[in-house]
N, CA, C and O atoms as CSV, one atom per row, in Angstrom:
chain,resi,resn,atom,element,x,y,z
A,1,UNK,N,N,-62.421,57.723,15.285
A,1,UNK,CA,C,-63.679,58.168,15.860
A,1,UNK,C,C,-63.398,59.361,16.791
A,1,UNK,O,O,-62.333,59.287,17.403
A,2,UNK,N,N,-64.109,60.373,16.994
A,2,UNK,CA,C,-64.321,61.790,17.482
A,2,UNK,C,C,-64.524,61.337,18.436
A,2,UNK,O,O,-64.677,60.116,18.463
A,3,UNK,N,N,-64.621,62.114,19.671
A,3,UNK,CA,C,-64.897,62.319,21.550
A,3,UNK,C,C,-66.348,62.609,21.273
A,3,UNK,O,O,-67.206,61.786,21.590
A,4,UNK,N,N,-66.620,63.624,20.756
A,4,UNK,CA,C,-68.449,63.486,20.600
A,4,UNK,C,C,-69.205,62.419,19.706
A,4,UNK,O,O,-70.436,62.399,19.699
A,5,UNK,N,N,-68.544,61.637,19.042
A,5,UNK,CA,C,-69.071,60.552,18.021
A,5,UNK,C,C,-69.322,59.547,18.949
A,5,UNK,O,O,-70.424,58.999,18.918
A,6,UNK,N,N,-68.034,59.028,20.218
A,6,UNK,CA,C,-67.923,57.899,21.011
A,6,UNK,C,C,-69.341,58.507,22.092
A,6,UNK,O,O,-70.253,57.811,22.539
A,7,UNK,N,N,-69.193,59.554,22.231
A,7,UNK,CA,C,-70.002,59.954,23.407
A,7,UNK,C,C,-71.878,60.402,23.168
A,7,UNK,O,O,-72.791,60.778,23.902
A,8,UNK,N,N,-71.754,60.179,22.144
A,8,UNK,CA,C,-73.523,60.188,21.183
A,8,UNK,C,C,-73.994,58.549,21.265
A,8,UNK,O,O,-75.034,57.997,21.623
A,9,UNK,N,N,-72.660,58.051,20.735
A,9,UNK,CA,C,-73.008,56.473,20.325
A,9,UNK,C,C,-73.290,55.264,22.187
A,9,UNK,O,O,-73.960,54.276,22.485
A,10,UNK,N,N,-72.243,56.245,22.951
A,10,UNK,CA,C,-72.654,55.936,24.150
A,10,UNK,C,C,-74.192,56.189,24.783
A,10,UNK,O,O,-74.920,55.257,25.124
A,11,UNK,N,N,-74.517,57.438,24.870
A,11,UNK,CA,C,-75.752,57.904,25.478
A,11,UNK,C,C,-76.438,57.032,24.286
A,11,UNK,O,O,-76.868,56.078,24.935
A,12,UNK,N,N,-76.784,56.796,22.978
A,12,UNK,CA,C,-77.842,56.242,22.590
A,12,UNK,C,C,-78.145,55.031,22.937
A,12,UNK,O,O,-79.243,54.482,22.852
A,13,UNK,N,N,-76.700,54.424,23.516
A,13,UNK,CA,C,-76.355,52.638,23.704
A,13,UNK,C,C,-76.978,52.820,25.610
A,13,UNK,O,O,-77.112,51.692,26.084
A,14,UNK,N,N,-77.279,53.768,26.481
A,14,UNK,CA,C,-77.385,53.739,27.383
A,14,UNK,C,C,-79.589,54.214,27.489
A,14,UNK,O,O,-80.482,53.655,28.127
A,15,UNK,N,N,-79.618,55.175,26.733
A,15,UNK,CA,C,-81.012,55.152,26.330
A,15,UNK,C,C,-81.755,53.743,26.085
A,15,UNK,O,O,-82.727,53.303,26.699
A,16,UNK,N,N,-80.904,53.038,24.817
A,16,UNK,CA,C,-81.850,52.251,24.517
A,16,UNK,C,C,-81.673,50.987,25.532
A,16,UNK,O,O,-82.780,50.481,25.716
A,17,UNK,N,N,-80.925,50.494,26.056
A,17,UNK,CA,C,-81.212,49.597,27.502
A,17,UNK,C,C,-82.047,50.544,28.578
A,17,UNK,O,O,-82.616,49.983,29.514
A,18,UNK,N,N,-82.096,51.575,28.476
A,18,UNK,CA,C,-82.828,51.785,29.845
A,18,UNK,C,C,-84.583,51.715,29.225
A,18,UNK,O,O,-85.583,51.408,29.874
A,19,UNK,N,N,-84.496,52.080,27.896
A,19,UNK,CA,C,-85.728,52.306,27.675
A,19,UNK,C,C,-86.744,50.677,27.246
A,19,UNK,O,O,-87.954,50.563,27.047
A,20,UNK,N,N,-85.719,49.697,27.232
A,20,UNK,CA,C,-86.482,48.328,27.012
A,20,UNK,C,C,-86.815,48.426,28.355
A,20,UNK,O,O,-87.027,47.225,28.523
A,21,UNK,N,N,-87.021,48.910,29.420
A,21,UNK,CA,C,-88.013,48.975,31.083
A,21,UNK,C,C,-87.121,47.429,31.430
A,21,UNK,O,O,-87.492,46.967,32.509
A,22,UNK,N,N,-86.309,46.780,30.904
A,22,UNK,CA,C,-85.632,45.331,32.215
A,22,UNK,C,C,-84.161,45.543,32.101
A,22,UNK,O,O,-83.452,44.562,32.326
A,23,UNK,N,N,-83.830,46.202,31.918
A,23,UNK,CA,C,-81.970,45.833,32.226
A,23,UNK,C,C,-81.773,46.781,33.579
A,23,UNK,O,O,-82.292,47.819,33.990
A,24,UNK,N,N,-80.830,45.941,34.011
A,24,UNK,CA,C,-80.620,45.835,35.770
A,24,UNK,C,C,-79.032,46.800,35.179
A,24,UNK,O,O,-78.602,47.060,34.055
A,25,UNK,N,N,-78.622,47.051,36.340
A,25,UNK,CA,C,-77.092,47.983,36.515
A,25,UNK,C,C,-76.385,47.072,35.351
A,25,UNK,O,O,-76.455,47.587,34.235
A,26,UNK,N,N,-75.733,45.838,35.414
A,26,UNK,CA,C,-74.704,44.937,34.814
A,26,UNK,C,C,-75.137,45.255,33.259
A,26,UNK,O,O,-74.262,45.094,32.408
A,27,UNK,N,N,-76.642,45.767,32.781
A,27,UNK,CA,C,-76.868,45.782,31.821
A,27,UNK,C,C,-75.827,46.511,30.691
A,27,UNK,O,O,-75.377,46.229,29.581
A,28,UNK,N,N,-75.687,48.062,32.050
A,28,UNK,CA,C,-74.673,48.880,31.258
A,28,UNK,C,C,-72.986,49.161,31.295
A,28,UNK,O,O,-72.289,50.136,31.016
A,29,UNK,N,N,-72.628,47.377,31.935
A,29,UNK,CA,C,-71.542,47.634,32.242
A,29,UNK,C,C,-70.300,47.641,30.950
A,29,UNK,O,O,-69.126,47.993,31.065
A,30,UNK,N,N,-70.966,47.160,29.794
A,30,UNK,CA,C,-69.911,47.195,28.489
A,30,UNK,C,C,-70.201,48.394,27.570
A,30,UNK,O,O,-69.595,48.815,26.585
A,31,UNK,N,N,-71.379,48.839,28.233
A,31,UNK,CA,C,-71.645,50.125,27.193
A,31,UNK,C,C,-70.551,51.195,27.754
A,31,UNK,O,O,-70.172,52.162,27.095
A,32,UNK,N,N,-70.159,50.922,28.898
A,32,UNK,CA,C,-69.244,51.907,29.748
A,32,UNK,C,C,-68.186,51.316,29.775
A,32,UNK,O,O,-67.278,51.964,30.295
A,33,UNK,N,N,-67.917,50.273,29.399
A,33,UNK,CA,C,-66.630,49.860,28.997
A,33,UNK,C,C,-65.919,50.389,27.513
A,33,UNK,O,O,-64.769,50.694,27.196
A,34,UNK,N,N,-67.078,50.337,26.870
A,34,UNK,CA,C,-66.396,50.902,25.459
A,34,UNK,C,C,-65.990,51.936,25.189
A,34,UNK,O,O,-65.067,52.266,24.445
A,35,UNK,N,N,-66.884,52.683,25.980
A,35,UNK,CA,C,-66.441,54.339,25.967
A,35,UNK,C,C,-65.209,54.291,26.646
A,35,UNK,O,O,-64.084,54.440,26.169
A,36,UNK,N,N,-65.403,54.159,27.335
A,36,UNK,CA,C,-63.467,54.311,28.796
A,36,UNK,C,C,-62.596,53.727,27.714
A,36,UNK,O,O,-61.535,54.306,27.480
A,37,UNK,N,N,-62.935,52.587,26.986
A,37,UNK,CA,C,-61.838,52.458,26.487
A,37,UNK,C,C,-61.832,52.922,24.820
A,37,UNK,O,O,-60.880,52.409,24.232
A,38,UNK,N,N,-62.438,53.526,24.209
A,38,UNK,CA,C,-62.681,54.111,23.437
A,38,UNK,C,C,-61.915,55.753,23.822
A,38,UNK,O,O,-61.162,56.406,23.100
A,39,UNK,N,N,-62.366,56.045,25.038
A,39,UNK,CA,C,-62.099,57.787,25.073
A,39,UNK,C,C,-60.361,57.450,25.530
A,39,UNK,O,O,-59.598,58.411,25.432
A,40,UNK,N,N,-59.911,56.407,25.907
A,40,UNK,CA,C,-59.091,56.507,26.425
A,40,UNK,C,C,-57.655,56.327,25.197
A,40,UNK,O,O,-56.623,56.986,25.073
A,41,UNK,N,N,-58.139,55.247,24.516
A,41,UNK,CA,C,-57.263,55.469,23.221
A,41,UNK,C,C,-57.114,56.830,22.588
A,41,UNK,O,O,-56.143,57.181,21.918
A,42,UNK,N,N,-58.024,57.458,22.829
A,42,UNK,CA,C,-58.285,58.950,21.671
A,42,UNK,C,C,-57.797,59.736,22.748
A,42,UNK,O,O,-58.254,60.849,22.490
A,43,UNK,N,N,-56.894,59.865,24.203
A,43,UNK,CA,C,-56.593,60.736,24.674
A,43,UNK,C,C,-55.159,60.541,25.600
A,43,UNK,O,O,-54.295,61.315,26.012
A,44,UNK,N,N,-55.384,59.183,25.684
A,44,UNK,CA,C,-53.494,58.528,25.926
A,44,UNK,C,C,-53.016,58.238,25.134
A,44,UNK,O,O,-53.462,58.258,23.986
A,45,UNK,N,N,-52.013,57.892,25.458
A,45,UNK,CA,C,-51.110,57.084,24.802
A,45,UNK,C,C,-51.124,55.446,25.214
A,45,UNK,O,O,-51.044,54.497,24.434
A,46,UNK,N,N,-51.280,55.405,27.023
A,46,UNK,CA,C,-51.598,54.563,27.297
A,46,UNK,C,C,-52.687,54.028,27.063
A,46,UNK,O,O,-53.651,54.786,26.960
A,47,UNK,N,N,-52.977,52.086,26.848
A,47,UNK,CA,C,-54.100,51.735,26.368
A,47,UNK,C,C,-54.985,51.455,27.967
A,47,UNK,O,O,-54.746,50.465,28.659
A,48,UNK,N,N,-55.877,52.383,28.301
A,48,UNK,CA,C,-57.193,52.646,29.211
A,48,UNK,C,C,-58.152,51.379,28.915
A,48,UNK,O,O,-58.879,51.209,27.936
A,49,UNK,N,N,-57.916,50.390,30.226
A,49,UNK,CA,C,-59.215,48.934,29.825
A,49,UNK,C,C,-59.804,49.272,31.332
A,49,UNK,O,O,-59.395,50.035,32.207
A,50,UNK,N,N,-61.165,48.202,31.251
A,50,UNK,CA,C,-61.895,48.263,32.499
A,50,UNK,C,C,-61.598,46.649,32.517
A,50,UNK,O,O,-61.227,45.941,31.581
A,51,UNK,N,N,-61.984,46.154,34.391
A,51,UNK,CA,C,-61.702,44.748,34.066
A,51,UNK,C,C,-63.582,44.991,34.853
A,51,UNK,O,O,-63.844,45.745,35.790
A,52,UNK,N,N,-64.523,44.154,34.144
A,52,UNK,CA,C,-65.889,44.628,34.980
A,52,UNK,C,C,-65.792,43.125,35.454
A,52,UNK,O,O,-65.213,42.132,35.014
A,53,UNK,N,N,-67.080,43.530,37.172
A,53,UNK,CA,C,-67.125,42.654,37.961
A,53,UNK,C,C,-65.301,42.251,37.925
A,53,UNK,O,O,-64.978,41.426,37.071
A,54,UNK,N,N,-64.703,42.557,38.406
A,54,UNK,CA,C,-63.292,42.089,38.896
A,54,UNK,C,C,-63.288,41.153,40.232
A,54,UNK,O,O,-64.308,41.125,40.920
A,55,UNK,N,N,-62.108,40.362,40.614
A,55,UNK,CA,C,-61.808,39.534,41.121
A,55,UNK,C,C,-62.655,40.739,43.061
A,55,UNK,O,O,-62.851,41.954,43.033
A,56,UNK,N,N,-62.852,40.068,43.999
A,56,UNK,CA,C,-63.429,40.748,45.527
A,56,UNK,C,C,-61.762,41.236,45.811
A,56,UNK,O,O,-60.760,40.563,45.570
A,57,UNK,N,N,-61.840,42.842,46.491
A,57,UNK,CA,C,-60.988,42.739,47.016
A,57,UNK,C,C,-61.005,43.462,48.348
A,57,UNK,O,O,-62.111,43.908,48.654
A,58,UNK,N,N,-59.643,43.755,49.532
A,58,UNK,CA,C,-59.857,43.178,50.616
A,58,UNK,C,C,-60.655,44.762,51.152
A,58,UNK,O,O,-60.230,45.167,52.235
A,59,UNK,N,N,-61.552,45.486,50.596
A,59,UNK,CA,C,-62.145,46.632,50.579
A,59,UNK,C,C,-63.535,46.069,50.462
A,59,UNK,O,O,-64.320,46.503,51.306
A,60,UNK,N,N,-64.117,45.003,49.408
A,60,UNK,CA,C,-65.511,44.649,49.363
A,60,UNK,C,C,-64.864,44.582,47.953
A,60,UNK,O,O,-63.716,44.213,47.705
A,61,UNK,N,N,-66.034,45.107,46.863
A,61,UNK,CA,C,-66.106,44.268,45.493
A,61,UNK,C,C,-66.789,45.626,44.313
A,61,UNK,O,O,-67.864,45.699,43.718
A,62,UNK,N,N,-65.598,46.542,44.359
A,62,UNK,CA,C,-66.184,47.906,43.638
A,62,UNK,C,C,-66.671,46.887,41.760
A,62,UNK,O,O,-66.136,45.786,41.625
A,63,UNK,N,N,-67.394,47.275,40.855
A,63,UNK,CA,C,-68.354,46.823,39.733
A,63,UNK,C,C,-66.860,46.512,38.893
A,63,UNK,O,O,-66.687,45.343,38.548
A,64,UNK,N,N,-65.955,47.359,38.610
A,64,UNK,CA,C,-65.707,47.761,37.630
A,64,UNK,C,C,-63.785,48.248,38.430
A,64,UNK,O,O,-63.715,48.785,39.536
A,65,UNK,N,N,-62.471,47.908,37.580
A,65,UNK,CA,C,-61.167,47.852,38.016
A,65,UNK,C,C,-60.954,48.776,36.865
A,65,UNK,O,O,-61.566,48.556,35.820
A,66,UNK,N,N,-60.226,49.684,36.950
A,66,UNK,CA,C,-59.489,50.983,35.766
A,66,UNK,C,C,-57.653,50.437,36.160
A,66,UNK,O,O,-56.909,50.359,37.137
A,67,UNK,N,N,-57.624,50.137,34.503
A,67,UNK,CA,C,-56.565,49.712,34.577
A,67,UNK,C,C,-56.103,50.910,33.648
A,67,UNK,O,O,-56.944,51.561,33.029
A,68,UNK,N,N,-54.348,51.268,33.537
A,68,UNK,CA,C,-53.821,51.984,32.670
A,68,UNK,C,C,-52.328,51.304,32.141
A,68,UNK,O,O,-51.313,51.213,32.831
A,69,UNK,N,N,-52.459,50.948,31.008
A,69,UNK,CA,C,-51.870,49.872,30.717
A,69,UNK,C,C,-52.064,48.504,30.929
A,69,UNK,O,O,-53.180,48.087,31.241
A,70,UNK,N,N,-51.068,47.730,30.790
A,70,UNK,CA,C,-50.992,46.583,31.130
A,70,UNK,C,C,-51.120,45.978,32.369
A,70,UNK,O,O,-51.731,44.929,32.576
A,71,UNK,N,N,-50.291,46.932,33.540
A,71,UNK,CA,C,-50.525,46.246,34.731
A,71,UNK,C,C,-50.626,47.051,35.777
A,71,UNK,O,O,-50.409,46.710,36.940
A,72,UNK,N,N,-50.921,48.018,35.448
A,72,UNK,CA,C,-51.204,49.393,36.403
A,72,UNK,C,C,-52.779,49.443,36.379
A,72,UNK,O,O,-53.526,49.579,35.410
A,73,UNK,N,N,-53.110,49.277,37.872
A,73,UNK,CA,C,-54.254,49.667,38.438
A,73,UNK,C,C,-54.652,51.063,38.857
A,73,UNK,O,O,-54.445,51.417,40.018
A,74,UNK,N,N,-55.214,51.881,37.976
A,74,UNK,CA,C,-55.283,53.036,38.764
A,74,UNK,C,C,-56.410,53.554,39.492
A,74,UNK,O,O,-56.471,54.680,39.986
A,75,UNK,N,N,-57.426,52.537,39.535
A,75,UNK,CA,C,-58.620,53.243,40.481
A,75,UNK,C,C,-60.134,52.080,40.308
A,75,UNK,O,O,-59.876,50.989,39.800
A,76,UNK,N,N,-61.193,52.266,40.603
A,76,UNK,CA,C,-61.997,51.592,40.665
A,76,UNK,C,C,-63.312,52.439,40.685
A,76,UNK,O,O,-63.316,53.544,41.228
A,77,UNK,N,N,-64.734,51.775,39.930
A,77,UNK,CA,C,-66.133,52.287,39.211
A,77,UNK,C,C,-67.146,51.456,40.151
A,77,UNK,O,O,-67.512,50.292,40.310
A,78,UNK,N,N,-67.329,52.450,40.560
A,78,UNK,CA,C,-68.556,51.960,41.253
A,78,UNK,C,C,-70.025,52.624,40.533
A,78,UNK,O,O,-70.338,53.807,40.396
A,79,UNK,N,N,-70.778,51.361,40.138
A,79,UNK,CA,C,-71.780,51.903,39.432
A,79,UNK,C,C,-73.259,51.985,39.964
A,79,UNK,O,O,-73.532,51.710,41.132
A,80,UNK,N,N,-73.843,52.232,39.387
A,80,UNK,CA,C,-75.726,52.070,40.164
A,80,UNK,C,C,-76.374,52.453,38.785
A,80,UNK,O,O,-75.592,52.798,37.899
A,81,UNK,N,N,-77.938,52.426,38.463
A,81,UNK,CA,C,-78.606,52.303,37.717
A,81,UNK,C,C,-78.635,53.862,37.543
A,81,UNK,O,O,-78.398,54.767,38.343
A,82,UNK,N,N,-79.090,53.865,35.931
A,82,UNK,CA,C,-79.523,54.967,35.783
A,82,UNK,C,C,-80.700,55.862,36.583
A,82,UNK,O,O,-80.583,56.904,37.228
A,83,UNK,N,N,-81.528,55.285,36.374
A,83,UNK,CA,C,-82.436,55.946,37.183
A,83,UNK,C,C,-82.147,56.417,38.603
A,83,UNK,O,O,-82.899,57.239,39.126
A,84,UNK,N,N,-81.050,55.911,39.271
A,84,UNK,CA,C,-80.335,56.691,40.485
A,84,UNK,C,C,-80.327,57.983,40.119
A,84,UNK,O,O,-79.782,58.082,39.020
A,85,UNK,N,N,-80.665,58.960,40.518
A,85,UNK,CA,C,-80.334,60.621,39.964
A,85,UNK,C,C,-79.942,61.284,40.882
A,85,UNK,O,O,-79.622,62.460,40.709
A,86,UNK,N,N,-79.859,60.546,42.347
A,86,UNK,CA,C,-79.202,61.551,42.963
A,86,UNK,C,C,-78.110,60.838,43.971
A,86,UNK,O,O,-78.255,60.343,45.089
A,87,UNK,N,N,-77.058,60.973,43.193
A,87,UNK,CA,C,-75.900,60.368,43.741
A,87,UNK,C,C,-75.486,60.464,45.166
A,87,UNK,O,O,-74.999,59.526,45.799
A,88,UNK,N,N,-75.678,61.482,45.563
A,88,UNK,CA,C,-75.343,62.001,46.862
A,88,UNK,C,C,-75.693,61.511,47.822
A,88,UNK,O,O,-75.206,61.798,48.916
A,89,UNK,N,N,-76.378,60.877,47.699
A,89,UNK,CA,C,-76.953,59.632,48.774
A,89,UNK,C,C,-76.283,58.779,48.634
A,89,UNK,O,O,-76.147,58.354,49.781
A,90,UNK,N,N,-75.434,57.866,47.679
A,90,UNK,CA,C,-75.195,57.114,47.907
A,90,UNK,C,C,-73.696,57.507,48.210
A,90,UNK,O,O,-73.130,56.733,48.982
A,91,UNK,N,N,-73.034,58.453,47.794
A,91,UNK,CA,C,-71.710,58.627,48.223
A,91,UNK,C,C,-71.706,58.940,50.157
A,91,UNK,O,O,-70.785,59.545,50.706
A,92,UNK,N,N,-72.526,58.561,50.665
A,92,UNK,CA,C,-72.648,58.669,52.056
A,92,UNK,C,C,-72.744,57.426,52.532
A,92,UNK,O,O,-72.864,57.325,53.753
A,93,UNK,N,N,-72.725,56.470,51.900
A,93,UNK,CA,C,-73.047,55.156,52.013
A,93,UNK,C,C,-72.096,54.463,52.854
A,93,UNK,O,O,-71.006,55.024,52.958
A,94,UNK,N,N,-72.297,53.054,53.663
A,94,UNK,CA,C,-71.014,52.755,54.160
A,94,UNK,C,C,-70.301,51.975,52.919
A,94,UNK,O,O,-69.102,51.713,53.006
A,95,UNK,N,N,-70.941,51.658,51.928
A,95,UNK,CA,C,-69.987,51.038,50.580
A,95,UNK,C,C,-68.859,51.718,50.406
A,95,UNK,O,O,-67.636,51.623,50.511
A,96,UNK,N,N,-69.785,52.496,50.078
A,96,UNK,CA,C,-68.965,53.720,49.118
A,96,UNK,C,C,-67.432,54.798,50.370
A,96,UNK,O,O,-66.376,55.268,49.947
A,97,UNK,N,N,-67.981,54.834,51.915
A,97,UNK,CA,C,-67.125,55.318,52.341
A,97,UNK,C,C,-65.957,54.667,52.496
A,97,UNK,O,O,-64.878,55.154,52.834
A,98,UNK,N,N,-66.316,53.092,52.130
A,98,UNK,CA,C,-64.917,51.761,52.496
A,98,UNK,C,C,-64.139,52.151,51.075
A,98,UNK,O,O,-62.956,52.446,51.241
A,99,UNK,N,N,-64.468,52.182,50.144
A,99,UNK,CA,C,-64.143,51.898,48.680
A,99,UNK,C,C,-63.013,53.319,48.892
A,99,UNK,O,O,-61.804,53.258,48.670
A,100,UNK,N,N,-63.850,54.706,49.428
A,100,UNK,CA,C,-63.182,55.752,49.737
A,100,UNK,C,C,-61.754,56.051,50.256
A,100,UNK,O,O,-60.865,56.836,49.924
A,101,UNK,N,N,-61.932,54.918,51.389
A,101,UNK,CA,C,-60.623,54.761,52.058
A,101,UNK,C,C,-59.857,54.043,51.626
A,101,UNK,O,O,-58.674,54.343,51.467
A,102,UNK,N,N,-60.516,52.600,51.253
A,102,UNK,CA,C,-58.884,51.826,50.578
A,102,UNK,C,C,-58.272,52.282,49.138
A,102,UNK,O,O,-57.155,51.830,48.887
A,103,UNK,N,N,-58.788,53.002,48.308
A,103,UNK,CA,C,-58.376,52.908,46.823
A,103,UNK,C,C,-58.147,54.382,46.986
A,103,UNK,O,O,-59.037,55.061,47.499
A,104,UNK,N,N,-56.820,55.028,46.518
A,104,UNK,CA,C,-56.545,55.869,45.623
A,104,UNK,C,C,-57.882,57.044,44.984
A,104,UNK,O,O,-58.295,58.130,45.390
A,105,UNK,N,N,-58.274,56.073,43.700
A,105,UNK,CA,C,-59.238,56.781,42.723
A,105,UNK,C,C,-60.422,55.766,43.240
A,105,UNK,O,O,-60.438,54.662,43.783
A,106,UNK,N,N,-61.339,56.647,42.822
A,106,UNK,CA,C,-63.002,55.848,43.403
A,106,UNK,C,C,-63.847,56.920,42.128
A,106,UNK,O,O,-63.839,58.151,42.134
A,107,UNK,N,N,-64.679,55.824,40.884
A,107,UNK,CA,C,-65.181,57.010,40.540
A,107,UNK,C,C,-66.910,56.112,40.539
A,107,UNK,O,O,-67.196,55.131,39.853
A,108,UNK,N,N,-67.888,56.895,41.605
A,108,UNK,CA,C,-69.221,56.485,41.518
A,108,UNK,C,C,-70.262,57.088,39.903
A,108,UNK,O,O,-70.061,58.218,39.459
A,109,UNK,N,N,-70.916,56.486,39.484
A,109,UNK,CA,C,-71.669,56.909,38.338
A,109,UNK,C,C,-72.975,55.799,38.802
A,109,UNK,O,O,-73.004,54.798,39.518
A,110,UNK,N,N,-74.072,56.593,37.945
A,110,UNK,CA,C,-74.984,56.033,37.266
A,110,UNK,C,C,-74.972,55.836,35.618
A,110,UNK,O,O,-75.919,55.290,35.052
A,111,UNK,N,N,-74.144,56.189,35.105
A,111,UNK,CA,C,-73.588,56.306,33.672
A,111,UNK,C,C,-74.190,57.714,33.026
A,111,UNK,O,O,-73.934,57.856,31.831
A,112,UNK,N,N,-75.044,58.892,33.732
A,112,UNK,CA,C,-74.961,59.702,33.125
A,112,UNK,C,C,-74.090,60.960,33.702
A,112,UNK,O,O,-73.495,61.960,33.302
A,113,UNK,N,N,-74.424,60.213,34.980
A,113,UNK,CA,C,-73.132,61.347,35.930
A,113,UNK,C,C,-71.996,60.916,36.568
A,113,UNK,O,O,-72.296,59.859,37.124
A,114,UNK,N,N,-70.790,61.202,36.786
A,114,UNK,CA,C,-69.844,60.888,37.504
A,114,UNK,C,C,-69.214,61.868,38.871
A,114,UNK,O,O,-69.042,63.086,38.821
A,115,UNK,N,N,-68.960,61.053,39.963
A,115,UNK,CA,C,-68.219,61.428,40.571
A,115,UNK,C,C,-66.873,60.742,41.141
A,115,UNK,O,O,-66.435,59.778,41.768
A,116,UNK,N,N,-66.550,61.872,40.506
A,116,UNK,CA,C,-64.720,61.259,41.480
A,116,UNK,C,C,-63.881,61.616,42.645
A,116,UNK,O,O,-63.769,62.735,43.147
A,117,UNK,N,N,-63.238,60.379,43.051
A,117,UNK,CA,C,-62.495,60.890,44.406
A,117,UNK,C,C,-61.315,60.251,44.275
A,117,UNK,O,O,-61.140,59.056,44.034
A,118,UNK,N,N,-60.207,61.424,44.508
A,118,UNK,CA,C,-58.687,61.065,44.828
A,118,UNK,C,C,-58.440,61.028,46.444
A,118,UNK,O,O,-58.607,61.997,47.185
A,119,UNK,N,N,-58.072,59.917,46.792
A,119,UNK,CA,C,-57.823,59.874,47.966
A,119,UNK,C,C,-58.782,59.948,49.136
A,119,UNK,O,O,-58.347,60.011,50.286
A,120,UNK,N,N,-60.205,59.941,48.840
A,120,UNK,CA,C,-61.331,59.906,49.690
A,120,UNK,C,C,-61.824,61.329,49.385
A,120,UNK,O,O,-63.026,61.439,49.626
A,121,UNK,N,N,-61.388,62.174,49.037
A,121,UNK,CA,C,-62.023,63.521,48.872
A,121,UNK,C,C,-62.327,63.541,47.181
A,121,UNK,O,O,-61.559,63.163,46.296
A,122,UNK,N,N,-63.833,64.163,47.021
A,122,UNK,CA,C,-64.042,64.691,45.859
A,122,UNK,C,C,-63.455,65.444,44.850
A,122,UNK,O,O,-63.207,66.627,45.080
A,123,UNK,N,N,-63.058,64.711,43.231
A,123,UNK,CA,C,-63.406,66.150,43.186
A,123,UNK,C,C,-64.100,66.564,41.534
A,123,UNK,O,O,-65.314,66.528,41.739
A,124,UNK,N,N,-63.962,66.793,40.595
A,124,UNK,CA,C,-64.547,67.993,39.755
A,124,UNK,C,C,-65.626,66.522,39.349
A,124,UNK,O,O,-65.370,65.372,38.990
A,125,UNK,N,N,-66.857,67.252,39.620
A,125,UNK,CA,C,-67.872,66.269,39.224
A,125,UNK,C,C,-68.063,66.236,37.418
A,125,UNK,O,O,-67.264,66.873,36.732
A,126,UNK,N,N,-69.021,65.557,36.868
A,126,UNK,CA,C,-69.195,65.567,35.398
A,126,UNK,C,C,-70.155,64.755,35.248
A,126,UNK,O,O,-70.316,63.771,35.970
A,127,UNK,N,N,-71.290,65.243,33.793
A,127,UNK,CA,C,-72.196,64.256,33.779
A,127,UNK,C,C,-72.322,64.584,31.850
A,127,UNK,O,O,-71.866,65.548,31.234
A,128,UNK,N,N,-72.940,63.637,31.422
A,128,UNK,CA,C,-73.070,63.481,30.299
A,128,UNK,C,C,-74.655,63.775,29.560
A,128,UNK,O,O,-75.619,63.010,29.583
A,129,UNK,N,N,-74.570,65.044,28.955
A,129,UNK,CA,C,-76.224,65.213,28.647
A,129,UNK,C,C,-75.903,65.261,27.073
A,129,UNK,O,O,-74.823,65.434,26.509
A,130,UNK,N,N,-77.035,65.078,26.609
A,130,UNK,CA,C,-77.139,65.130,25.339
A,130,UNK,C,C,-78.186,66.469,25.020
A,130,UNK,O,O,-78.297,67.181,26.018
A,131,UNK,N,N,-78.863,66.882,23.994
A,131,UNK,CA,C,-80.173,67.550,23.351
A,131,UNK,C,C,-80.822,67.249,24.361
A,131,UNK,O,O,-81.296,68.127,25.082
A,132,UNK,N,N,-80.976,65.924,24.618
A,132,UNK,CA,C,-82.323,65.763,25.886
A,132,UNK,C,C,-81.619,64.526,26.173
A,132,UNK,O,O,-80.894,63.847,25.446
A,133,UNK,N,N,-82.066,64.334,27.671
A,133,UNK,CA,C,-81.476,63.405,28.362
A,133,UNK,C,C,-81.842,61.898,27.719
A,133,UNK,O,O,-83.007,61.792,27.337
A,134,UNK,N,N,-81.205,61.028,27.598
A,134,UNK,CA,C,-81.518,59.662,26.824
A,134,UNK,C,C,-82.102,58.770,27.879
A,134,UNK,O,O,-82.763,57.810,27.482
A,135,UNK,N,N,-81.930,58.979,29.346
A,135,UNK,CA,C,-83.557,58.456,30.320
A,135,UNK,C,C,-84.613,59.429,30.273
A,135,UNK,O,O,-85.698,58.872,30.440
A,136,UNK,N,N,-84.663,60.061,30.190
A,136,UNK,CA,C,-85.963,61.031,30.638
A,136,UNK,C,C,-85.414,61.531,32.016
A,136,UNK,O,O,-86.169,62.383,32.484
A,137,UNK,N,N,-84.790,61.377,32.473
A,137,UNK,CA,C,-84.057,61.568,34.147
A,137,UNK,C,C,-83.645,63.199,34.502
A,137,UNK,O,O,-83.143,63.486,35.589
């Protein structure tokens, strides 16, 4: 499977939960699992898993654990609903500034946009559009 094949089949899998009007955040937490680990086979070597809802840890309880390999933790997903559109509010958050400080990698999304932070600082943002956005957002 292609990087734009995984990433069509994603946005349509993220459209059509948002567009049944009831799925809550958790709704889209395997649709974003498949991709991560979908894009991640097609670009490591290492096998890229998410562990979602992961065990609390001593930071609070980020959605979503990025593992690389087997037993390497390399960062943590903090998610929010699509309809969030403007992230920037919440990366000011006191959640989000704890998550900032204890972990390494921190990457916040609503699943159409991402932001990431190494070490508490930002950096190259990214968001996922299609022809037309698959919320209306």
């Amino acid at each position: 499977m292609t990087f734009r094949v995984s990433v069509e089949r994603y946005l349509g899998a993220v459209a059509q939960q948002y567009h049944r009007g009831d799925a809550r955040e958790e709704s889209y937490y395997d649709v974003l699992k498949q991709l991560w680990e979908e894009l991640g086979s097609q670009l490591s070597s290492a096998h890229a898993t998410l562990t979602v809802l992961p065990r609390q840890t001593e930071a609070g309880n980020p959605d979503m654990r990025v593992w690389s390999g087997q037993q390497h933790v390399t960062g943590y997903i903090e998610a929010k609903e699509p309809g969030i559109t403007n992230l920037d509010h919440v990366e000011v958050s006191e959640q989000l500034k704890q998550y900032r400080a204890a972990f390494p990698n921190v990457i916040l999304t609503n699943f159409l946009e991402f932001h990431p932070y190494s070490f508490g600082k930002p950096t190259s943002r990214c968001a996922i559009v299609g022809q037309r956005s698959p919320t209306g957002l």
